[in-house]
DSSP file (Angstrom, degrees, kcal/mol; ACC not computed):
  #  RESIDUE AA STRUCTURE BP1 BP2  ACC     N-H-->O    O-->H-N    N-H-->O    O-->H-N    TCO  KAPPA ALPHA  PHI   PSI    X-CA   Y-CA   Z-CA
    1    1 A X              0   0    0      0, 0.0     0, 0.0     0, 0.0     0, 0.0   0.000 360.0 360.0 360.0 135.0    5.2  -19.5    6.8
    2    2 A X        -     0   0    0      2,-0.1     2,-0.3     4,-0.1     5,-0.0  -0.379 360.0-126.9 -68.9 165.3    2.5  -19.2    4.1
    3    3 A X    >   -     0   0    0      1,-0.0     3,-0.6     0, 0.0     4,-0.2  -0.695  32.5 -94.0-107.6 151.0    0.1  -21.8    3.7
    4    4 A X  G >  S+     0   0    0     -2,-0.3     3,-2.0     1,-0.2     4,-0.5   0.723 119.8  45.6 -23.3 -60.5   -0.5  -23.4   -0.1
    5    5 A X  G >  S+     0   0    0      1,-0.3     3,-2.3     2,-0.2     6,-0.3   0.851 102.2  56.6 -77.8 -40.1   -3.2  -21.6   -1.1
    6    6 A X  G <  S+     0   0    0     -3,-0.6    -1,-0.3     1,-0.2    -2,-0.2   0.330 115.1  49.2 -37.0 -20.4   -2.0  -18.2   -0.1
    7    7 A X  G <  S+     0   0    0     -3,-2.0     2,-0.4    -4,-0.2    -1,-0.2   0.538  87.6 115.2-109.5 -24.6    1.3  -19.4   -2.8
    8    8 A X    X>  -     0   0    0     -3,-2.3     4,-1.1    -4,-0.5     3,-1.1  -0.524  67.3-138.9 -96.6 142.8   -1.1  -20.5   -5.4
    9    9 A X  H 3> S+     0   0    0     -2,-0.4     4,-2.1     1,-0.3    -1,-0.2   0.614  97.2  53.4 -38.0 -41.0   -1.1  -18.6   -8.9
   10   10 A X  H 3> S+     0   0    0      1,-0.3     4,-4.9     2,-0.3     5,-0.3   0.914 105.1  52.3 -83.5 -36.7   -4.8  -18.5   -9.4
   11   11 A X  H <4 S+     0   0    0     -3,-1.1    -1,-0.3    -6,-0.3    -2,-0.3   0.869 111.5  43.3 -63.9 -35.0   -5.5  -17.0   -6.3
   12   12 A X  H >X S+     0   0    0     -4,-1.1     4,-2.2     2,-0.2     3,-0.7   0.816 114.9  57.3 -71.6 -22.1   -2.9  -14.1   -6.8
   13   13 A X  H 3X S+     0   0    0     -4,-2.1     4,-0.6     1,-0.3    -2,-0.2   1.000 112.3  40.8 -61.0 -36.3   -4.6  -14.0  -10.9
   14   14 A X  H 3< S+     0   0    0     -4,-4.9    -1,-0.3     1,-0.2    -2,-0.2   0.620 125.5  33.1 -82.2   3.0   -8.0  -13.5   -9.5
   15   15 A X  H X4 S+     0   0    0     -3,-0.7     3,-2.4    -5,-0.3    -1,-0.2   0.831  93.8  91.7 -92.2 -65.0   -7.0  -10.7   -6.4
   16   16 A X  H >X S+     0   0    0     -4,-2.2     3,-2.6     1,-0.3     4,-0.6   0.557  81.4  59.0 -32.5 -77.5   -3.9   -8.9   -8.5
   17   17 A X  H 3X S+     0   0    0     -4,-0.6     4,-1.0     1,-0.3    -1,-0.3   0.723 103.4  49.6 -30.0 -47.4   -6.4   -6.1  -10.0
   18   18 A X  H <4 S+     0   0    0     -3,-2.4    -1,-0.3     1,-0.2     4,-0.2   0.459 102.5  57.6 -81.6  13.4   -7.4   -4.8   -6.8
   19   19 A X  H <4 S+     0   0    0     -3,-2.6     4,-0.4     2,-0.1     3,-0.3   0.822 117.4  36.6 -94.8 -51.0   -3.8   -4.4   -5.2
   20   20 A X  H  X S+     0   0    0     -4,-0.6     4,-2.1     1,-0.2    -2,-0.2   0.443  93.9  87.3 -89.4   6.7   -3.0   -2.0   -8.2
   21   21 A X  H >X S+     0   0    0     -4,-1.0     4,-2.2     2,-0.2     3,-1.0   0.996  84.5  55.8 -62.4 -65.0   -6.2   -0.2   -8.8
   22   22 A X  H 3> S+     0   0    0      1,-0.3     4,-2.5    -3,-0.3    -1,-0.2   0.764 108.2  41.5 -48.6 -39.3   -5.6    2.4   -6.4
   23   23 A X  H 3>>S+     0   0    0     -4,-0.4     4,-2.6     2,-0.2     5,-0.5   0.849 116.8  51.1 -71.1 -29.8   -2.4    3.7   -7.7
   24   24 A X  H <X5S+     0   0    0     -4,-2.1     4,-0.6    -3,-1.0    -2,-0.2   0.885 109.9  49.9 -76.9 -18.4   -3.6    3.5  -11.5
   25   25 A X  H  X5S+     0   0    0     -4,-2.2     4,-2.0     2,-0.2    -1,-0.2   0.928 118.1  34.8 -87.7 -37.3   -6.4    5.1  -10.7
   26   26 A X  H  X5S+     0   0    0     -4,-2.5     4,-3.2    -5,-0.3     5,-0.3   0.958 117.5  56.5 -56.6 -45.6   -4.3    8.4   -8.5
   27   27 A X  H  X5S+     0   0    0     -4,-2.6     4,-2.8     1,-0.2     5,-0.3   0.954 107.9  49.0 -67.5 -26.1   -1.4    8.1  -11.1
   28   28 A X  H  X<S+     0   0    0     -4,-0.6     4,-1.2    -5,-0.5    -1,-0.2   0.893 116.9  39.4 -72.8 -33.4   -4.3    8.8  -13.7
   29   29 A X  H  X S+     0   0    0     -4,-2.0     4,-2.1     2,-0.2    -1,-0.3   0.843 111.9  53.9 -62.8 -40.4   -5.5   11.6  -12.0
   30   30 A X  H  X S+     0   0    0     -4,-3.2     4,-1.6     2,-0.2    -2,-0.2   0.856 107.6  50.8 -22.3 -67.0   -2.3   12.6  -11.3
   31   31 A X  H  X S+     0   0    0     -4,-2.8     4,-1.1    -5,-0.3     3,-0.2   0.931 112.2  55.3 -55.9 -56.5   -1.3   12.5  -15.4
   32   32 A X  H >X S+     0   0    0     -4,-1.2     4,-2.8    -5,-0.3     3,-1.1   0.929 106.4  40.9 -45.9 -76.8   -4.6   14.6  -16.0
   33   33 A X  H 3X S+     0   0    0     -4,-2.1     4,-2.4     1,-0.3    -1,-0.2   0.741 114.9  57.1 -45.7 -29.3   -4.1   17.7  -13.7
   34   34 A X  H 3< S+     0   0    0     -4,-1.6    -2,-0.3     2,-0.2    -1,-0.3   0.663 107.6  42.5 -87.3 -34.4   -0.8   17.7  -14.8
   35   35 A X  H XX>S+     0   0    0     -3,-1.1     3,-3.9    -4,-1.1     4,-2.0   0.924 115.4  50.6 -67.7 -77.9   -1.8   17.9  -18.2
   36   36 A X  H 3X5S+     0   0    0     -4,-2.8     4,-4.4     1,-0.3     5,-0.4   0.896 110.8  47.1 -22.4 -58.8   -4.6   20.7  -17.6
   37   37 A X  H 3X5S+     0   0    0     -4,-2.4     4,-0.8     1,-0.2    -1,-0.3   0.645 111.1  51.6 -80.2   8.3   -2.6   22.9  -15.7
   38   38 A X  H <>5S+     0   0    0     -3,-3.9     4,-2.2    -4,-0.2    -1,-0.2   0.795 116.6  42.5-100.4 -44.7    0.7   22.6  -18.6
   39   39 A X  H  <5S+     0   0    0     -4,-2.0     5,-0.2     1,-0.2    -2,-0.2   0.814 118.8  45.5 -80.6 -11.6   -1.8   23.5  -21.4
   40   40 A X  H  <<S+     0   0    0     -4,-4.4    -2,-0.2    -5,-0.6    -1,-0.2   0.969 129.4  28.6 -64.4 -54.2   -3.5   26.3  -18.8
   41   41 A X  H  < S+     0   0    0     -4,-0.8    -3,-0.2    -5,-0.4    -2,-0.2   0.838 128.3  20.1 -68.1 -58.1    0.1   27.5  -17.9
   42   42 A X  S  < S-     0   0    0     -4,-2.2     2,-0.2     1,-0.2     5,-0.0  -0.322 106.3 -57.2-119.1-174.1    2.4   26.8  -20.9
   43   43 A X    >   -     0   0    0     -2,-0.1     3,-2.2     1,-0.1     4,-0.2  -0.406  53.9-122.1 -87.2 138.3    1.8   26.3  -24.7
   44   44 A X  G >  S+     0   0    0      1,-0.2     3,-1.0    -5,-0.2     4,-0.3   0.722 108.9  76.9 -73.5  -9.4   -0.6   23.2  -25.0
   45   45 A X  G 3  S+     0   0    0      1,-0.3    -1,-0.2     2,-0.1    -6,-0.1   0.421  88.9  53.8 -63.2 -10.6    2.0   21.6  -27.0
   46   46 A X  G X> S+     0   0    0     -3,-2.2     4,-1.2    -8,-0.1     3,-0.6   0.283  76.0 108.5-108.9   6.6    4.2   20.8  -23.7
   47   47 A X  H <> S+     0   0    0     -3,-1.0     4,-0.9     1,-0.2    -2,-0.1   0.921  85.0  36.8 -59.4 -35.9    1.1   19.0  -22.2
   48   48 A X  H 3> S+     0   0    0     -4,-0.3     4,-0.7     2,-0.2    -1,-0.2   0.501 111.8  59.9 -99.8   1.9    2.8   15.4  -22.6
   49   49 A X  H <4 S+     0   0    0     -3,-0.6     4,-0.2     2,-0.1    -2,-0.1   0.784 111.9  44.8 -66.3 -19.1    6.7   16.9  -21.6
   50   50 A X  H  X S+     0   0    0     -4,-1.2     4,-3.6     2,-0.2     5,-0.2   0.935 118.6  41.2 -83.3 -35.5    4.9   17.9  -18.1
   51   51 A X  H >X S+     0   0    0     -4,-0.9     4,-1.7     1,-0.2     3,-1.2   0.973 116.0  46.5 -87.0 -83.0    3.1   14.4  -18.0
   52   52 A X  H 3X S+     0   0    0     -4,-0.7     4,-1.6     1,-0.3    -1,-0.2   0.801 113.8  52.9 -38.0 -29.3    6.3   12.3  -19.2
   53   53 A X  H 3> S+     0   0    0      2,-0.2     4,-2.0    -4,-0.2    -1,-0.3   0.889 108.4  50.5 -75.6 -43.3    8.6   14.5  -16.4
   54   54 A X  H <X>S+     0   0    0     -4,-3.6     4,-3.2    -3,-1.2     5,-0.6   0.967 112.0  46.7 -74.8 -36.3    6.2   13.6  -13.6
   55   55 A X  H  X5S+     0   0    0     -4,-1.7     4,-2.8     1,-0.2    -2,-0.2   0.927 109.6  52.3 -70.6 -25.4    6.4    9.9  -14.6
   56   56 A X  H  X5S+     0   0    0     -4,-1.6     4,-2.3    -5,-0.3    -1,-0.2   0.852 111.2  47.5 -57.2 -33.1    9.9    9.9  -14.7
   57   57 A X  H  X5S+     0   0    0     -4,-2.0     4,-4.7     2,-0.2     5,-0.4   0.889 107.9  54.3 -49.1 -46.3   10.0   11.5  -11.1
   58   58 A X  H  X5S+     0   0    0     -4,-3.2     4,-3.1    -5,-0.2     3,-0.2   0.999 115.8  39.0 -64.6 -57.5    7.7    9.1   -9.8
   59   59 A X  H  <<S+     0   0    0     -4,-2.8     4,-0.3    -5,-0.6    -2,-0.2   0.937 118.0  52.6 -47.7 -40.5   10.1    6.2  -11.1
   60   60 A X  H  < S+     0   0    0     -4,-2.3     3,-0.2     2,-0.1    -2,-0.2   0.856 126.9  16.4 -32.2 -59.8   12.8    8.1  -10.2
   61   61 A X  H  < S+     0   0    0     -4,-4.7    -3,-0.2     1,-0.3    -2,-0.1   0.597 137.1  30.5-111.2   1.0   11.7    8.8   -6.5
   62   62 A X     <  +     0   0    0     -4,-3.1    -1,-0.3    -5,-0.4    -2,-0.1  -0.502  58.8 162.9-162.3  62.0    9.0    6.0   -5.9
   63   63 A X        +     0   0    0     -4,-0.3     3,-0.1    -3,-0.2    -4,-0.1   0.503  69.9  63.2 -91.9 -21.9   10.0    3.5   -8.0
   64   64 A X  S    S-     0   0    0      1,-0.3    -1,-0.2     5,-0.2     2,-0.2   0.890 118.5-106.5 -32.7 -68.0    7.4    0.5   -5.8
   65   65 A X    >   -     0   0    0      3,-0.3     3,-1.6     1,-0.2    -1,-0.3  -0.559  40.4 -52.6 138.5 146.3    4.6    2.9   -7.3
   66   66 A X  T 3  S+     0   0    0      1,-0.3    -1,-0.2    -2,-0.2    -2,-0.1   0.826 138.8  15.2  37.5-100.6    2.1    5.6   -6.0
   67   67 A X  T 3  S+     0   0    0     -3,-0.1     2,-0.4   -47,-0.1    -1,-0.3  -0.168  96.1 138.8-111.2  37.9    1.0    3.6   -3.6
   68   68 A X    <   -     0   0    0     -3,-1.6    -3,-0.3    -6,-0.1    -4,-0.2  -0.768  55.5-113.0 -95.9 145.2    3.3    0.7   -3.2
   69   69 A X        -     0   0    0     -2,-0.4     2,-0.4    -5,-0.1    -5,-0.2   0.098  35.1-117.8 -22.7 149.7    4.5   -0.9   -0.3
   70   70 A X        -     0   0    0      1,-0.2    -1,-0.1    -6,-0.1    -8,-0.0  -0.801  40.1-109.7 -94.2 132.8    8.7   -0.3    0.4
   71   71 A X              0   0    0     -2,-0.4    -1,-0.2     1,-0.1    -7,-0.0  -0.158 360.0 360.0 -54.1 166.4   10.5   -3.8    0.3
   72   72 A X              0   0    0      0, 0.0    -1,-0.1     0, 0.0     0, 0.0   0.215 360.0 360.0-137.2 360.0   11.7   -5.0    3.3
């Protein structure tokens, strides 16, 4: 069983940034190449359908996040 503090609010405000940095910072890299290589590839005018298709896949298939944890 968690212990009080481990339950209390302030202690997840001041932690929460550093659980979800790492995925905002791959999905942002992610969003980028993916843009580069649709305006290398295709007409630069599809650079945000390619970017808006991978974030719907990623909700789609990974719906936690990037790098989230699976419920249990």
């Amino acid at each position: 069983m968690r212990n009080e503090r481990e339950r209390n609010p302030s202690t997840f405000a001041r932690r929460w940034p550093w659980f979800v940095l790492p995925g905002a910072l791959l999905g942002g890299v992610l969003i980028g190449v993916t843009e580069a290589m649709a305006g290398l590839f295709f007409t630069p005018s599809a650079k945000s359908m390619f970017s808006f298709g991978l974030l719907v896949l990623v909700l789609l298939f990974r719906p936690q996040g990037i790098m989230g944890k699976k419920p249990t």
